[in-house]
C-alpha positions as CSV (number, residue, x, y, z in Angstrom):
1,X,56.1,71.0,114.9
2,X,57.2,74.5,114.7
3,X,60.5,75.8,114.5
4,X,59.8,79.4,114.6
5,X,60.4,81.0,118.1
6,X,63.4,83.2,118.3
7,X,63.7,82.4,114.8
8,X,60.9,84.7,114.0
9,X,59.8,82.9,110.4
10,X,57.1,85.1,110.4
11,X,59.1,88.4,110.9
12,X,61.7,87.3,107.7
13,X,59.0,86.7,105.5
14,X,57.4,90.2,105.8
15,X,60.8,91.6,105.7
16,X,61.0,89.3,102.4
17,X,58.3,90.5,101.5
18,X,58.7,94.3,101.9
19,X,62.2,93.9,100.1
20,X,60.6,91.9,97.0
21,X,58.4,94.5,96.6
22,X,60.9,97.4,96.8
23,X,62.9,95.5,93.9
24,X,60.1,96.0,91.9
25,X,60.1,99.7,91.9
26,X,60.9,100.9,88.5
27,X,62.8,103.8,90.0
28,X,65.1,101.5,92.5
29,X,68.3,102.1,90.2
30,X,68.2,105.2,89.8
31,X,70.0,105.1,93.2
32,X,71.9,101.8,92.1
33,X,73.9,101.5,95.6
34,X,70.5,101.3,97.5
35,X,69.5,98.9,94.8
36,X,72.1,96.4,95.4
37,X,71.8,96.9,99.3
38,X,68.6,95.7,98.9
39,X,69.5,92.9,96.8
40,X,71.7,91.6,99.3
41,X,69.3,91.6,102.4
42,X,67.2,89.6,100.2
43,X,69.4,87.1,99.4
44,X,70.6,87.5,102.8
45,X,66.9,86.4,104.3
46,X,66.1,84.1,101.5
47,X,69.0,81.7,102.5
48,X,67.8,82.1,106.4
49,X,64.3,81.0,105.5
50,X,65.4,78.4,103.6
51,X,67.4,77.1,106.1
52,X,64.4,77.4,108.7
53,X,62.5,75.9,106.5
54,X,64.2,72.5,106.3
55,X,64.4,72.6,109.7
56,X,60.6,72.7,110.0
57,X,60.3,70.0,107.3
58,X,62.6,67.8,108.8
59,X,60.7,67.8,112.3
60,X,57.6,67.6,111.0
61,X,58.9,64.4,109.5
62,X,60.3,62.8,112.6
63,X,57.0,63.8,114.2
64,X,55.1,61.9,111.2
65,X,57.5,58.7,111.7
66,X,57.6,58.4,116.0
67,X,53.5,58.7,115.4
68,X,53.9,55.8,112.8
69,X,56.1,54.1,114.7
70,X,54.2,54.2,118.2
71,X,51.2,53.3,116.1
72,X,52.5,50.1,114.7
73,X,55.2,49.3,117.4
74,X,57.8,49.3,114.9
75,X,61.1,50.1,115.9
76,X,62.7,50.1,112.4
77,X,60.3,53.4,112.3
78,X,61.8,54.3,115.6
79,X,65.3,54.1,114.2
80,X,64.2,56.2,110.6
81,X,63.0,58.6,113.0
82,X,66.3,59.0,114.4
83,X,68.1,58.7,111.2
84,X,65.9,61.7,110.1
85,X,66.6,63.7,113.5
86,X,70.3,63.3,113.1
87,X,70.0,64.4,109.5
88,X,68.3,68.2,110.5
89,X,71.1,68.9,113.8
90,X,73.8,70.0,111.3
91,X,70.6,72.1,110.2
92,X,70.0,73.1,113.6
93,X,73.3,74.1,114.4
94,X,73.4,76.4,112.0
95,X,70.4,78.2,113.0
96,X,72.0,78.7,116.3
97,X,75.3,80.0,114.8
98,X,73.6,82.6,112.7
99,X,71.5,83.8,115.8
100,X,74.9,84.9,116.9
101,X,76.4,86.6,113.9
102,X,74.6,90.1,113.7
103,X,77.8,91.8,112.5
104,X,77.1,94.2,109.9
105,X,79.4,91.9,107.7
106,X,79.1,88.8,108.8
107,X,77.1,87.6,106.2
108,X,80.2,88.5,103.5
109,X,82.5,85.6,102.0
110,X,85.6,85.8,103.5
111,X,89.7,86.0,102.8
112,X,91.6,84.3,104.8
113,X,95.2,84.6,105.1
114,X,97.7,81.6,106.9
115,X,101.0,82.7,107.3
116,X,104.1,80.5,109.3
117,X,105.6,81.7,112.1
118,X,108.0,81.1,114.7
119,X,109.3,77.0,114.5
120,X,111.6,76.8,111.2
121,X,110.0,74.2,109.0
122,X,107.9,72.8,111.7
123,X,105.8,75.9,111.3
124,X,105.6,75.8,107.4
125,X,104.5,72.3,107.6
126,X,102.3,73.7,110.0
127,X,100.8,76.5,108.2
128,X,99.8,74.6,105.4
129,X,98.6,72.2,107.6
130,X,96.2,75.0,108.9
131,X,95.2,75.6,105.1
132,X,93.6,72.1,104.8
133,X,92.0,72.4,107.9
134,X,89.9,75.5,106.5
135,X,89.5,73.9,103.1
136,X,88.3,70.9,104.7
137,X,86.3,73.1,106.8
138,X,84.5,75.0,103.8
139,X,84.5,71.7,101.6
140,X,82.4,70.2,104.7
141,X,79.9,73.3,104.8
142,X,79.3,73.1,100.7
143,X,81.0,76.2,100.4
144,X,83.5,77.1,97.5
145,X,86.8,77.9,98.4
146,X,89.8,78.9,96.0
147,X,93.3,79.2,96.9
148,X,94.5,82.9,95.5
149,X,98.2,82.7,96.4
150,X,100.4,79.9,97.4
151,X,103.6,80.5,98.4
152,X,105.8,77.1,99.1
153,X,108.3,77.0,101.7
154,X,111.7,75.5,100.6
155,X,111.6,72.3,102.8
156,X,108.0,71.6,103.5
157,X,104.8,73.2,103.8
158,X,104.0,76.7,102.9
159,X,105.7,80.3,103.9
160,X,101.7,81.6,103.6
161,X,98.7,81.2,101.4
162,X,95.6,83.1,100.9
163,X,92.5,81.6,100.5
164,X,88.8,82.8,99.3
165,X,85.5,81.6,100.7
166,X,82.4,81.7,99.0
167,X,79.3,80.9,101.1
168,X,76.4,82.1,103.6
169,X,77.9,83.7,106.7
170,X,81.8,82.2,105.4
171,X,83.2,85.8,107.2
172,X,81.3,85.8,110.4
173,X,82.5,82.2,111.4
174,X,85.8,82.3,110.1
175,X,86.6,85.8,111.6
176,X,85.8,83.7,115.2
177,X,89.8,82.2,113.6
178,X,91.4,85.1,113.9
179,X,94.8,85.1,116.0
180,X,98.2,82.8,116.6
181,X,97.5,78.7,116.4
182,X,100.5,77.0,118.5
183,X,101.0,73.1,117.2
184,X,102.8,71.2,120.0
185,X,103.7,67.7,118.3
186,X,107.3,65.2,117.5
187,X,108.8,66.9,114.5
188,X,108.9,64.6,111.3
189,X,111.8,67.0,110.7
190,X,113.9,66.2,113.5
191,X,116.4,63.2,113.5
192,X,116.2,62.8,116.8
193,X,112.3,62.8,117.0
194,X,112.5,66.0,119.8
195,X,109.0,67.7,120.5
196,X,108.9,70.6,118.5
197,X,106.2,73.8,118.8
198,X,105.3,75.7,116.1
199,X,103.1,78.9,115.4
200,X,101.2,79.9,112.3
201,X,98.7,83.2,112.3
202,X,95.1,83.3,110.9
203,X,93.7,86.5,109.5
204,X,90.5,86.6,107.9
205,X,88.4,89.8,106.3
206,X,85.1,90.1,104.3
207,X,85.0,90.5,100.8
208,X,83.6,93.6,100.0
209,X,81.6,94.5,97.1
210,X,82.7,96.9,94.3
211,X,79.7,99.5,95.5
212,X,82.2,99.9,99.1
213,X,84.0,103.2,98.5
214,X,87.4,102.2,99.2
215,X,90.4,105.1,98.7
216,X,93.3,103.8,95.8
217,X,95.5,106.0,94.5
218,X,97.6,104.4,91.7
219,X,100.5,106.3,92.4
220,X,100.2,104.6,95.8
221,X,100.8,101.1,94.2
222,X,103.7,99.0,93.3
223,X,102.7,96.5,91.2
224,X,105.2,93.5,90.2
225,X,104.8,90.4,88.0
226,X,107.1,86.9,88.1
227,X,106.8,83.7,87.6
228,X,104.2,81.5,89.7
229,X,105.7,78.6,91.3
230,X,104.6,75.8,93.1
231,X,100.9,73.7,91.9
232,X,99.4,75.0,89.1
233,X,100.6,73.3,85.7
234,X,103.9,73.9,84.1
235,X,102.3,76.8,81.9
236,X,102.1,79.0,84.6
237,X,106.0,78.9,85.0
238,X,106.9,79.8,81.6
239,X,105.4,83.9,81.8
240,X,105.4,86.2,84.5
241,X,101.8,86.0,85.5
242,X,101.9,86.3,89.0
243,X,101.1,89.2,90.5
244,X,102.6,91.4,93.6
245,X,100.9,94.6,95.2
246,X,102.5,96.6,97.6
247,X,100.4,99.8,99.1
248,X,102.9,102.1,99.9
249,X,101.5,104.1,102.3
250,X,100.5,101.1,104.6
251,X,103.0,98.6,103.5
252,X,100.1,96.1,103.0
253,X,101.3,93.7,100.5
254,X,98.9,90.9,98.3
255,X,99.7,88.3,95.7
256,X,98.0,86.4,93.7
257,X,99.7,83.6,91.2
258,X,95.8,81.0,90.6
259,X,95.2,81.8,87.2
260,X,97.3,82.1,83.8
261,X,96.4,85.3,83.2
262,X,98.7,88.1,84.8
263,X,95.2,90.3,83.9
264,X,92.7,87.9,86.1
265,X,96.0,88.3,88.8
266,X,95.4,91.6,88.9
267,X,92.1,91.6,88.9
268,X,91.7,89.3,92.2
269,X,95.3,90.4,93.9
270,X,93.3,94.2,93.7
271,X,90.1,92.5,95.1
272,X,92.0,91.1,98.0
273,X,94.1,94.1,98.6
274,X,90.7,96.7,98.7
275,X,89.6,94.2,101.0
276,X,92.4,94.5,103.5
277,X,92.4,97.9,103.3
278,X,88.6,98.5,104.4
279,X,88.8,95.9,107.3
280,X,92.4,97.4,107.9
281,X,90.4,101.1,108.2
282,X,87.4,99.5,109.9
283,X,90.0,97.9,113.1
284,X,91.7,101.5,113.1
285,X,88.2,103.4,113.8
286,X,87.4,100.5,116.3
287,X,90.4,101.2,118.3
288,X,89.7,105.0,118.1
289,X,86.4,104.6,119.7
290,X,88.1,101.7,122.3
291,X,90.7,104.5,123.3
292,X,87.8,107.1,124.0
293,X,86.1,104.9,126.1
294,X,89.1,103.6,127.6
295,X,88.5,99.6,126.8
296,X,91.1,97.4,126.5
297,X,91.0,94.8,124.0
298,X,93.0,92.4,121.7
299,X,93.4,92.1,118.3
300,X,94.5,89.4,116.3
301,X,97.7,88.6,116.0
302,X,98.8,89.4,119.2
303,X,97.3,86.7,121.1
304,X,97.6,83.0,121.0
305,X,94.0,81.6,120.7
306,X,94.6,77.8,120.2
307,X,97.1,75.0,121.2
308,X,97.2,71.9,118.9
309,X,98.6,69.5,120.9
310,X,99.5,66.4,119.2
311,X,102.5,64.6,122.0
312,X,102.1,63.0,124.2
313,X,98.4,63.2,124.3
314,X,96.1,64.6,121.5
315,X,93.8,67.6,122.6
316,X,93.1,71.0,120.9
317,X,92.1,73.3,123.4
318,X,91.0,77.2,122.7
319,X,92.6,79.5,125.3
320,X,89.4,82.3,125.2
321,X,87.0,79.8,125.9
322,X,88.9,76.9,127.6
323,X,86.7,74.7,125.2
324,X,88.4,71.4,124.5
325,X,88.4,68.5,122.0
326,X,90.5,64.9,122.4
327,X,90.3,64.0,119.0
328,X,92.5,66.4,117.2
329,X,92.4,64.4,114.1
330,X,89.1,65.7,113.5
331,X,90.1,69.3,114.1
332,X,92.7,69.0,111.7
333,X,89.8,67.4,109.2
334,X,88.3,70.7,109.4
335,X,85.5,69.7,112.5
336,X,85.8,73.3,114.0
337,X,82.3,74.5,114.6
338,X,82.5,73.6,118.0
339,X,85.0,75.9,118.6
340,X,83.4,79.0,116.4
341,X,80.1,78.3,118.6
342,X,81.9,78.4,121.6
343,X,83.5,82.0,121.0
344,X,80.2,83.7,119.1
345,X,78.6,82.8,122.5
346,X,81.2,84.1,124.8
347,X,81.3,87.3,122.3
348,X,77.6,87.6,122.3
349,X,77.6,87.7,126.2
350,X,80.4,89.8,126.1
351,X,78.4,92.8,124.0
352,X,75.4,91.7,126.7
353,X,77.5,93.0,129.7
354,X,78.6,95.8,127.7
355,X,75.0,96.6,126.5
């Protein structure tokens, strides 16, 4: 069988091709930023044909086992055969996904923010509730995510958290998250067992490499240290490692409190922060060019994108696509592709219409 198509195999491995042979210029670092642009389109392509790839091997196996199978009437062969097919649609999946994310920086790692909102402790509970829905998410992809700042509510749950994602794409689906989550359940906080709603926000922005010119002045920083609290070991209590930024001009605001060293703090709390910046600058010129052209669109945290509901049935349902799912158990267990599918389509016929 063949898997190519609207894949076009062939046209990624001469692009490969063409890129392996540019790294091999001895004068391609003399211009180093072009150099590591380079680098990443191959690595970029190299993880796409890979994934193609096993998609091809693993139909060409299936095909192999339903001709065995038909040959010697065998339905254990049949069932392998299945077994086999079931094994590649995660695969499968994918490759559809990634024919929808042609953002320039979709194919970044991502950091995503989860803060609580309106809903007292209900929405702390809530928000970190979010938090292992992503992990889960990530942990379910084979991607490598790391909790940068944690910051524990006083009853239950969490206040906010930041988390980075390491992995092919991790931006371009998790940017699909973006926007207010409404739970809808029976508090476990209330005495009288009322239904309680509560709302958390979802950020997300890529990680941006150190060759992306982003403008700090250090006289435009604030930079405090205190003591981490919360998971982490009791060492981290007993110095003032963590670390707070605070950008003046913008008011934008990252922590960071993972590690024991108040240095490596630093180090990742100025990551994040350069990160929110860029995206921060890239949303601003984006509503420039909206305003010239007189569109009207939403961003982020002004819209509610998705109701958990919990009581008295279970359903999560996402308000921009109307897509649904009964068995918000396994939403919460981080089964949310579904849902990213369903709005990279609607956002890919979106930019057709506007095309």
């Amino acid at each position: 069988m063949n898997s190519g198509g609207v894949f076009d195999l062939a046209g990624l491995r001469r692009r490969h091709d063409a890129l392996e042979a540019e790294l091999t210029k001895p004068d391609l670092w003399n211009d180093p930023e072009n150099a590591r642009k380079v680098g990443r389109e191959k690595s970029v392509i190299e993880s796409e044909l890979g994934l193609y790839e096993r998609i091809e091997s693993g139909l060409d196996d299936v095909e192999v086992l339903l001709e065995l199978a038909d040959e010697a009437e065998d339905e254990e062969t049949r069932v392998e055969a299945a077994d086999r097919f079931s094994e590649i649609e995660s695969d499968l999946g994918d490759a559809e996904l990634r024919q929808l994310l042609g953002g320039e920086y979709d194919a970044s790692d991502a950091i995503v923010s989860i803060n609580s909102g309106a809903g007292g402790t209900d929405a702390c509970d809530w928000a970190e509730m979010l938090m292992r829905m992503y992990l889960r998410w990530a942990e379910r992809r084979g991607f490598r995510a790391e909790v940068l700042d944690l910051q524990p509510a006083e009853e239950a749950g969490i206040r906010g958290a930041t988390i980075g994602i390491t992995g092919d794409y991790a931006y371009g689906y998790l940017n699909t998250e973006q926007g207010v989550h409404r739970l809808v359940r029976i508090s476990p906080f209330d005495a009288n067992a009322r239904r309680q709603t509560a709302f958390a926000s979802v950020t997300a922005v890529p990680e941006i490499d150190d060759d992306v010119e982003v403008e700090l002045d250090e006289a435009d920083l604030r930079i405090d240290t205190y003591r981490a609290s919360g998971a982490g070991g009791q060492h981290v209590n007993k110095t003032d490692s963590a670390v707070r930024i605070t950008h003046l001009p913008t008011g934008v605001v990252v922590q960071c409190q993972n590690e024991r060293s108040q240095h490596k703090n630093k180090a990742t709390a100025m990551k994040v922060l350069r990160a929110q910046l860029f995206e921060r600058s890239r949303r601003e010129q984006q509503e420039k060019m909206a305003a010239i052209v007189g569109e009207k669109r939403e961003i982020g945290f002004g819209s509610q994108i998705r109701s958990y509901t919990l009581h008295p049935q279970q359903r999560v349902k996402d308000h921009r696509t109307d897509s649904e799912m009964g068995n918000a158990d396994a939403v919460l267990d981080g089964e949310i592709d579904g849902f990213m599918r369903a709005t990279l389509l609607q956002q890919s016929v979106e930019r057709g219409a506007k095309a």
